[in-house]
C-alpha positions in Angstrom: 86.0 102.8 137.9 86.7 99.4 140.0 89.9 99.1 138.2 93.2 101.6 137.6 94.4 99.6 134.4 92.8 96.4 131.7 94.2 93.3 131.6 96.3 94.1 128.5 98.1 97.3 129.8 100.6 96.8 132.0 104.2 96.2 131.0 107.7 96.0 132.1 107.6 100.0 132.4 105.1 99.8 135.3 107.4 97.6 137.8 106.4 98.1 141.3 103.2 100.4 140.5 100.5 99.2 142.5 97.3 98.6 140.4 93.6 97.3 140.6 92.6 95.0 138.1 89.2 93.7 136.9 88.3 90.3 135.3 87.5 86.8 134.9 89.5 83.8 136.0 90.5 82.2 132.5 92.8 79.3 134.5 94.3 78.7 137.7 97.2 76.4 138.3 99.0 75.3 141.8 102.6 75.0 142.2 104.0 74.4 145.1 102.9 76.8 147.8 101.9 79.3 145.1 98.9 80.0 142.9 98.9 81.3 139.5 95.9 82.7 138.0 95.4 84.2 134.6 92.7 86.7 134.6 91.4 87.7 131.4 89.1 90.8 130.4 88.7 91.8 126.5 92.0 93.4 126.4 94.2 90.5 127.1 95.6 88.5 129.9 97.5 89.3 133.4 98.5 86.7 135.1 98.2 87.5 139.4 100.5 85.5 141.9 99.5 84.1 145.3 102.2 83.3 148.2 101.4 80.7 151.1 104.4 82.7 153.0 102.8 85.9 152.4 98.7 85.3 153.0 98.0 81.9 153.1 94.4 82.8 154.0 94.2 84.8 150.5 96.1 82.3 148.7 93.3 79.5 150.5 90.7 81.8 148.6 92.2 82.0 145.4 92.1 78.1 145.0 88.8 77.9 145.1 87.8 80.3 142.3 87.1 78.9 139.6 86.9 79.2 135.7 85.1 82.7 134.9 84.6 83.6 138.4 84.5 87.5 138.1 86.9 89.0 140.1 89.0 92.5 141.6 92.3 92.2 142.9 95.1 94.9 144.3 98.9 94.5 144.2 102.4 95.1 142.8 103.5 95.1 139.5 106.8 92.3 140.0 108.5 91.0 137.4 108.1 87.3 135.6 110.8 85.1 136.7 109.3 82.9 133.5 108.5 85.9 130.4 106.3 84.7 128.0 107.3 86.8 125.4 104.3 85.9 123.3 101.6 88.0 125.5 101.6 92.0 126.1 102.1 91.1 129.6 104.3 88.6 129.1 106.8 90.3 131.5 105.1 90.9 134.4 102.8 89.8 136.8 100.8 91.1 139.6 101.9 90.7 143.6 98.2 90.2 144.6 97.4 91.9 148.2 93.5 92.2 148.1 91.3 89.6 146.4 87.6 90.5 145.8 85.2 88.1 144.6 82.6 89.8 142.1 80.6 86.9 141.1 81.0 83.1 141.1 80.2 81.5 138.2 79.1 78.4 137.3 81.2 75.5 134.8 80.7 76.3 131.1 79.7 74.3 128.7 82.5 74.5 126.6 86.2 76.0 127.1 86.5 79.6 126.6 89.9 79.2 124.7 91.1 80.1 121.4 90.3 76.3 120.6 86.9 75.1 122.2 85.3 72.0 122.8 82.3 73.6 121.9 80.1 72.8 118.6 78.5 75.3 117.0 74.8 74.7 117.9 75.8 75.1 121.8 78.2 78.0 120.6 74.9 79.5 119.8 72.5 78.6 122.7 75.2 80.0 125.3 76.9 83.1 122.4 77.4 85.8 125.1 80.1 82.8 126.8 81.5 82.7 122.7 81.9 86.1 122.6 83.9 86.1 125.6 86.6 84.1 123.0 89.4 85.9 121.5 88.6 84.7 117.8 85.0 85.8 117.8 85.5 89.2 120.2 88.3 89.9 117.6 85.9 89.9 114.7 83.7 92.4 116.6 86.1 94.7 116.9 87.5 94.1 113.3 83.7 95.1 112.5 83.7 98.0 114.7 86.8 99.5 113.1 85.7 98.6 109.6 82.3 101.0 110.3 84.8 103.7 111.8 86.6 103.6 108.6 83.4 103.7 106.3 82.1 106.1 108.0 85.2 108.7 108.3 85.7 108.2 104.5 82.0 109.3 103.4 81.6 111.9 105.6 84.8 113.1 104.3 83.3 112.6 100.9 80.5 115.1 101.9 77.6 112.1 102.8 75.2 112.7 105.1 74.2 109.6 107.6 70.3 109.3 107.4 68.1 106.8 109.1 64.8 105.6 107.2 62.0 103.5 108.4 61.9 99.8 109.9 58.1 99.8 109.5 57.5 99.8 105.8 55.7 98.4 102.9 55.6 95.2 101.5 56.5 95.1 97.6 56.4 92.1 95.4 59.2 92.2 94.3 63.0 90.2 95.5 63.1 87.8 98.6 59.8 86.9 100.6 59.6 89.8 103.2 59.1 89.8 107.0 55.5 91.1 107.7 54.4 92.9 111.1 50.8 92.8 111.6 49.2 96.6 112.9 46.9 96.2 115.9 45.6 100.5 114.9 45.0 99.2 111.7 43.3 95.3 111.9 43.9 93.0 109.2 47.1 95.2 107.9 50.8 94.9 108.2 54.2 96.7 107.8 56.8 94.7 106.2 60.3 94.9 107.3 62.5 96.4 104.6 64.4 94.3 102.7 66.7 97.2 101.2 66.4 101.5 101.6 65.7 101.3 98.3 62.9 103.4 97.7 63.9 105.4 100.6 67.0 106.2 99.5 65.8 106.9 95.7 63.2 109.7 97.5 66.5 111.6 99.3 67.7 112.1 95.9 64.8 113.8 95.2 64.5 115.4 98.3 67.5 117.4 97.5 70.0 114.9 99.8 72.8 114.5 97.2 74.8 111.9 98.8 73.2 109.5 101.3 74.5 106.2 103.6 73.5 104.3 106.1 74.6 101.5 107.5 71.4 99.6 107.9 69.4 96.6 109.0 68.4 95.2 106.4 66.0 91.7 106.1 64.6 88.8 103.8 62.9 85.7 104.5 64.7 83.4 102.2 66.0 80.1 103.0 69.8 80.6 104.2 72.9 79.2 103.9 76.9 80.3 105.4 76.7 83.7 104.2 72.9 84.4 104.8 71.2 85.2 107.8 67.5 86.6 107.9 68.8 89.8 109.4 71.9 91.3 107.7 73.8 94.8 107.5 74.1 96.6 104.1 76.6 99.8 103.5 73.6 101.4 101.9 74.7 104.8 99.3 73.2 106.7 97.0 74.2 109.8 95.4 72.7 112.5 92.6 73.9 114.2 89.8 76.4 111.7 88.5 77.1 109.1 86.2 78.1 105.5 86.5 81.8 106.4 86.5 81.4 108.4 89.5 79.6 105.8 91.8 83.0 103.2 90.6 85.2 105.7 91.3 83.9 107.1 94.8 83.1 103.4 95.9 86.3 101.9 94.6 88.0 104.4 96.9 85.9 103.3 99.7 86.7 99.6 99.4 90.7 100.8 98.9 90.7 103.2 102.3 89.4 100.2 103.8 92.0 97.5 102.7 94.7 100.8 103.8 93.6 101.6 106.8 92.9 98.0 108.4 95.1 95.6 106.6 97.6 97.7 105.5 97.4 96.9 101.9 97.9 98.9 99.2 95.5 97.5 96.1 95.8 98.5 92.5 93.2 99.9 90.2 90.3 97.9 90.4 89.9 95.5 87.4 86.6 95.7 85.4 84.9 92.8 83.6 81.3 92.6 81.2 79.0 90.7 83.0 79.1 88.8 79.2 83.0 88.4 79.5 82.2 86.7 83.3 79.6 84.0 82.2 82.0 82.9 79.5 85.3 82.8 81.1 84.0 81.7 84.6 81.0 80.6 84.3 79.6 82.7 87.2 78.8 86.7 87.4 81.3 86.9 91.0 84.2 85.1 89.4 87.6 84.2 91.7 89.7 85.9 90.0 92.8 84.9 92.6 93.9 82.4 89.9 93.3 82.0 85.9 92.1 79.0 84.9 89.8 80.5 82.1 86.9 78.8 80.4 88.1 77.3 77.2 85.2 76.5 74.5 85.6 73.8 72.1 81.6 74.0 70.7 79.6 76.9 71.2 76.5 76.3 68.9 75.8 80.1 69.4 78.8 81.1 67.6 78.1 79.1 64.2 81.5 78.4 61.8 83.7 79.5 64.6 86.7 77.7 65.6 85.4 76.8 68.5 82.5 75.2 67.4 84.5 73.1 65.4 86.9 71.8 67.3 84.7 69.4 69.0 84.6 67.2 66.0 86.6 64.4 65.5 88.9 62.9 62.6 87.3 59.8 62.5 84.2 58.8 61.1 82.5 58.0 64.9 80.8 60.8 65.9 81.2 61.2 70.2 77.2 61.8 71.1 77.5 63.4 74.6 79.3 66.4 72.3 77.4 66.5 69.0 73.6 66.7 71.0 75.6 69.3 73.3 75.0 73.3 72.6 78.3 74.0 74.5 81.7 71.9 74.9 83.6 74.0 77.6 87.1 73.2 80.0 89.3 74.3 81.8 93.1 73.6 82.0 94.4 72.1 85.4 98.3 72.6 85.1 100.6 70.4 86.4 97.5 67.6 87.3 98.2 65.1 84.5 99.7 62.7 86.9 96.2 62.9 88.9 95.4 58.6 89.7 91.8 57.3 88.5 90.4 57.4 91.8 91.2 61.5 91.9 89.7 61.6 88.5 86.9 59.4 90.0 86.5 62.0 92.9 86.4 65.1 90.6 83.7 63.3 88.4 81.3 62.2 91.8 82.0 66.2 93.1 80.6 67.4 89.7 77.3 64.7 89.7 76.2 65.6 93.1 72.5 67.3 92.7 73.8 70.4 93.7 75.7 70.8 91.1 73.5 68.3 88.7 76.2 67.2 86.0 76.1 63.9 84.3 79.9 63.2 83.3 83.5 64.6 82.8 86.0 63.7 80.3 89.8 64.4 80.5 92.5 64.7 78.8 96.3 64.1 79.9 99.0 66.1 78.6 101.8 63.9 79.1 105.2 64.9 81.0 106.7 62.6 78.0 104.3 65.1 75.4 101.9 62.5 75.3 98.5 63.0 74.9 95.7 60.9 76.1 91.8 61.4 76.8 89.1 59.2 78.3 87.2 59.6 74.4 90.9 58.2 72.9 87.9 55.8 70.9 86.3 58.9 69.2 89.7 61.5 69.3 92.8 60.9 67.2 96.0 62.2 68.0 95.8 65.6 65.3 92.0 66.2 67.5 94.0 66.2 70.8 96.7 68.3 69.1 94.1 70.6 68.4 92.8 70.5 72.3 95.9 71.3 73.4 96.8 74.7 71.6 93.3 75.7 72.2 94.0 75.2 76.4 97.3 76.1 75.7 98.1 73.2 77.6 101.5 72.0 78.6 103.2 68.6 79.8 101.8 67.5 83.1 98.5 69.6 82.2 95.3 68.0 82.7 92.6 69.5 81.0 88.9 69.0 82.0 86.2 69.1 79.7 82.5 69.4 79.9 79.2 69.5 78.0 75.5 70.5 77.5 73.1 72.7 77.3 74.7 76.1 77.6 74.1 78.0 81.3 73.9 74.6 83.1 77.5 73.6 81.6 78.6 77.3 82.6 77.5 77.1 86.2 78.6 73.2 86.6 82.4 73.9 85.1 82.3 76.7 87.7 82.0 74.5 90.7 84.7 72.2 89.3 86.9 75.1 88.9 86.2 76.6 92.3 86.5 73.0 93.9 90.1 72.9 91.5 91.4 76.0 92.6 90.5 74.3 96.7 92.8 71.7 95.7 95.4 73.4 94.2 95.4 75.8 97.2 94.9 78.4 94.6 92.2 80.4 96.8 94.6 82.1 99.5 92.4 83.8 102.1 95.1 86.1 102.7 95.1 86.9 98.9 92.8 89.3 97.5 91.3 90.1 94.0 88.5 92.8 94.1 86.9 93.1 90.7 83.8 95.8 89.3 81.2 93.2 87.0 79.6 95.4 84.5 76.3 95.4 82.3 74.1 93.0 83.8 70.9 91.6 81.6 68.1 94.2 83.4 65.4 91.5 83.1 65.7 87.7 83.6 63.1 85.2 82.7 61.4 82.8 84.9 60.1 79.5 83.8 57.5 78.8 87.1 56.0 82.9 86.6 56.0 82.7 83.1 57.6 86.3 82.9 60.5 88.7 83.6 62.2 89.5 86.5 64.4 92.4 87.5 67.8 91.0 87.8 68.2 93.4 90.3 65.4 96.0 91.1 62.7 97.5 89.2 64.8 100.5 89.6 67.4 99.7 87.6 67.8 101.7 84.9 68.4 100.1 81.3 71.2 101.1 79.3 70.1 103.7 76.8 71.0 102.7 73.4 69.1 99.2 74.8 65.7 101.1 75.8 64.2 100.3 71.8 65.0 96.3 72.7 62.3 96.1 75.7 59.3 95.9 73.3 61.3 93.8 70.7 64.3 91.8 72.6 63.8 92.4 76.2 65.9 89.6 77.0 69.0 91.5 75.2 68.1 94.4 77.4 71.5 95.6 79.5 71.3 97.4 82.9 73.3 99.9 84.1 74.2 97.5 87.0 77.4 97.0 88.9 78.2 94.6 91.3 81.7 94.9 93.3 83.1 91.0 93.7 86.1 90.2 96.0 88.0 86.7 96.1 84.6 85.5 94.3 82.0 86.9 96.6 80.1 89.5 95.9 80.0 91.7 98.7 77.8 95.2 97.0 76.1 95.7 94.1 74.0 98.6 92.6 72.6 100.7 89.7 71.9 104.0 87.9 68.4 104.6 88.9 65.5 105.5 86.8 64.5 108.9 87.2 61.4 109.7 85.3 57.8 108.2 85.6 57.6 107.6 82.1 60.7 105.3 82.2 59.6 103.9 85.6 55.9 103.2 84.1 57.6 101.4 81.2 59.4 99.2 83.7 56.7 98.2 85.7 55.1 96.9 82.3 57.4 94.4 81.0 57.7 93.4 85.1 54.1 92.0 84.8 52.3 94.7 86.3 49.3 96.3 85.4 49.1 100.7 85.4 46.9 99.9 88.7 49.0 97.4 90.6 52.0 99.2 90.1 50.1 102.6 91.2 48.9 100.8 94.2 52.4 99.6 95.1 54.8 102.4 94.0 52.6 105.2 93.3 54.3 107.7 95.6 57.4 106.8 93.9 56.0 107.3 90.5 54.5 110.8 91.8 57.8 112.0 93.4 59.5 111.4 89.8 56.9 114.4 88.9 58.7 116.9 91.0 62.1 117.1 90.0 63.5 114.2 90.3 67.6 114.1 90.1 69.5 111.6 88.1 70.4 109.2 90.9 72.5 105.9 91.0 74.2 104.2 94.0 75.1 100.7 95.5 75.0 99.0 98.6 77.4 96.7 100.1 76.9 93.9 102.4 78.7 94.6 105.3 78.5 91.2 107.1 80.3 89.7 104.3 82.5 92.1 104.0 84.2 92.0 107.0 84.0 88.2 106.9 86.5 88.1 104.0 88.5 90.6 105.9 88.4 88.1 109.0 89.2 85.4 106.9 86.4 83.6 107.3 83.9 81.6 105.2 80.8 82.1 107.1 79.6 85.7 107.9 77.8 84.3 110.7 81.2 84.6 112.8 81.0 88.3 112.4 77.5 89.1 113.7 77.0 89.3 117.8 73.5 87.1 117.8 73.4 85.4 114.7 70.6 82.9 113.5 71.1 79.3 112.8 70.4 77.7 109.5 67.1 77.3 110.1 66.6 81.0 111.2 66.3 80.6 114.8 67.9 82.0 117.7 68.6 79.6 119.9 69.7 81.6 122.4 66.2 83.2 123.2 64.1 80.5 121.7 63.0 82.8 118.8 61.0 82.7 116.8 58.4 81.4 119.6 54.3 81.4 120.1 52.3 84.3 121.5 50.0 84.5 124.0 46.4 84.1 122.6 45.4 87.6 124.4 48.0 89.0 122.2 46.8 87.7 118.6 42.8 88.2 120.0 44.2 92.4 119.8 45.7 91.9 116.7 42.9 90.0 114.8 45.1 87.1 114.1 43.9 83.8 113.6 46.8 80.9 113.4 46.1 77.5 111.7 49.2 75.8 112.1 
């Protein structure tokens, strides 16, 4: 080794040892007829002292290194006349009798420091100088150690670590998939797996009864913070078992984890219907770090109940933006009465930009007096608000925001409001953390451009038993047995109990669109494995980039990944994607229009 101890070692306890360090120059600073340089490697910082009265020549060489120069130096452990209690090596320094230059460097384009200069597009283009950072090397190793943990907890839980292939087929189902032309086989092409799925489901049979692997995974979908076009998935399955199992065994994964590198102790896992979600939040990945629950004042789907009559008025006008609306929803803002028109003004352009698509948002003041006032006071008399306010339970100083329409729209809009609430409020602590289990997904959702089903999840997915009857009848109404873990309103892993049999499987495929001879010629080795003993099989996957990106603390899981993509998939780094060279596509019997 070129050096006896890292940069992050040595302490008080090792006075006077005499030691070989290894590193880069992270500052240099003159004072007097001495030079003092920090030199930094990724286990911290030492800083090295030069004397003119000692070796001028040496001290002569030291000013002229500059930042990240890689260098070796020699000397004493001394003590710091100035302690800087703050680092590991805070209290010493080194004597420095030998200087060895490694490699000069040139300037970079940003300041390697906690806090750079540096945007995040040249970040990117130059990210092996990023990770040489603190905040972004930390997250590495916060990654490392969070798939040391993983793993140590399901090999202790008898899984076996099994690779499956890269090179795969492409299925029609999910996200657009990455496609890799064959030059042995012209004019065909591997796809690039999206998920194990299939791989995973064929273990089971196999006779592997618990799998994971933590696996590359990719989709060619348009991306976004916590996107990229290559991520990591926790991938799991396991045989013989029942949905309680896979919540139980994966619930104790995600609580070693929060143990063993956070220190945290967390309760019992909270469990909400997927039905329950939708209509207190609004969203199937609710935050459930604060409450401010959904409160419905029309809900044409629940004829005669209170709530669908609470929307109407005293008075003889009738309010039109309610009565033409299927569902009248808010939520209660405590202690926001006293918000001014031009927050109220804010809150209504938030809700109206096209991401979000809503066209207006009424409010009503609770008073710190007991008052209570509403931007429809023309339609609302006071016994109308009176009613409002028990059904919000509202207070004074509560401010309770109200919206309407047609009845997932309204859902999804109130749920932005509340997320962008809860920002305001500073309700959505980072350092706070609500893991919760969402149950009983719908197994098929409709789309309007296909003009059919979809699998909300996978075409794997089991259906809930006493539901099978509703797929020929009510397939909407159809429940999976589908589970998705959410933390701090993310959902970072999701799975299912699997279908098992190729009758079930066929049956599937089916009300999927697909004909007996499409869905032979895409799954057909499925279907024929399920003929040989197939195992009742469930498991989940979670993804691991996002996981460790709400245990950094961070909002984009970008930060967590060594080479990520920008937003519009490149790398800038290595200027990929890029062309080929036209002897390359001639071999593959590729033709390009673009």
């Amino acid at each position: 080794m070129l050096r006896t101890h890292t940069c992050g070692e040595l302490t008080i306890a090792d006075l006077n040892k005499e030691v070989t360090l290894t590193g880069w120059v992270q500052k240099s600073r003159d004072l007097g007829g001495m030079t003092f340089i920090d030199m930094r490697d990724r286990y911290g910082i030492t800083q090295l002292t030069f004397n003119s009265d000692d070796n001028a020549e040496m001290r002569a060489q030291a000013r002229e290194l500059g930042r990240e120069f890689v260098i070796k130096v020699s000397g004493k452990v001394i003590e710091r006349s100035n302690k800087n209690l703050k680092m590991a090596t805070g209290e010493i320094e080194i004597k420095v009798s030998k200087l060895e230059l490694l490699n000069a460097a040139k300037l970079p384009p940003f300041l390697i420091e906690d806090e750079t200069d540096g945007g995040d597009d040249l970040r990117l283009k130059y990210r092996y100088l990023d990770l040489r950072r603190n905040p972004v090397r930390n997250n590495l190793v916060l990654r490392h150690k969070m798939a040391q943990e993983v793993r140590k907890y399901l090999d202790g839980m008898d899984f076996i670590e099994v690779e499956t292939p890269v090179l795969i087929k492409s299925t029609p189902e999910g996200a657009r998939d990455f496609v890799v032309p064959s030059r042995m086989n012209p004019g065909e092409f591997y796809a690039l797996p999206q998920s194990p799925q299939t791989f995973k489901q064929l273990l089971m049979v196999s006779g592997f009864d618990r799998y994971f692997q933590i696996v590359k995974c990719f989709r060619d979908e348009d991306l976004r913070a916590d996107r990229q076009p290559e991520f990591t998935q926790i991938d799991c399955e396991m045989a013989f078992i029942e949905q309680e199992d896979i919540l139980n065994v994966f619930e104790g994964l995600i609580r070693a984890l929060f143990k063993n590198i956070k220190g945290i102790d967390l309760a019992e896992v909270p469990r909400m219907q997927y039905a329950d979600a939708m209509r207190l939040y609004g969203s199937d990945k609710p935050d459930t770090r604060f409450d401010m629950k959904f409160v419905e004042l029309k809900n044409t789907n629940l004829p005669g109940s209170e709530a669908s009559l609470l929307w109407r008025g005293g008075g003889e006008a009738t309010f039109p933006v309610f009565e033409n609306a299927e569902l009248v929803i808010g939520i209660n803002a405590k202690a926001c009465a006293e918000y001014t028109r031009k927050q109220l003004d804010e809150l209504t352009d938030f809700i109206k930009r096209p991401q979000i698509g809503a066209t207006g948002l009424i409010y009503m003041r609770h008073g710190a007096d007991g008052s209570l006032k509403s931007s429809v006071d023309k339609f609302y008399n006071e016994d109308d608000l009176k009613k409002w306010s028990e059904a919000f339970n509202s207070e004074p100083g509560d401010l309770i925001l109200i919206m309407a329409g047609q009845t997932d729209k309204v859902r999804k809009q109130l749920n932005e409001l509340r997320l962008e609430m809860g920002n305001r409020l500073g309700l959505r602590d980072k350092d706070t953390f609500a893991p919760l289990w969402v149950l009983d997904f719908p197994l098929l959702e409709w789309d309007e451009e296909s003009g059919r089903y979809h699998a909300m999840h996978h075409p794997f997915t089991s259906p809930k038993p006493e539901d099978i009857a509703m797929l020929d009848t009510n397939p909407g109404q159809v429940r999976a047995n589908a589970y998705d873990m959410v933390i701090n309103g993310t959902e970072i892993g999701g799975g299912s109990i699997r279908i098992h049999d190729r009758e079930l499987q066929s049956l599937m495929f089916k009300h999927l669109g697909f004909s007996v001879e499409e869905a032979q010629k895409q799954f057909g080795f499925l279907l024929d494995a399920f003929e040989y003993g197939a195992p009742p099989h469930g498991g989940i996957a979670f993804g691991f980039d996002r996981l460790v990106s709400i245990f950094a603390g961070l909002d984009s899981i970008r930060d967590v990944i060594a080479f990520p993509k920008n937003n519009s998939g490149r790398d800038v780094m290595i200027d990929s994607p890029s062309t080929i060279a036209d002897e390359q596509l001639k071999e593959l019997k590729i033709q390009t229009t673009v």
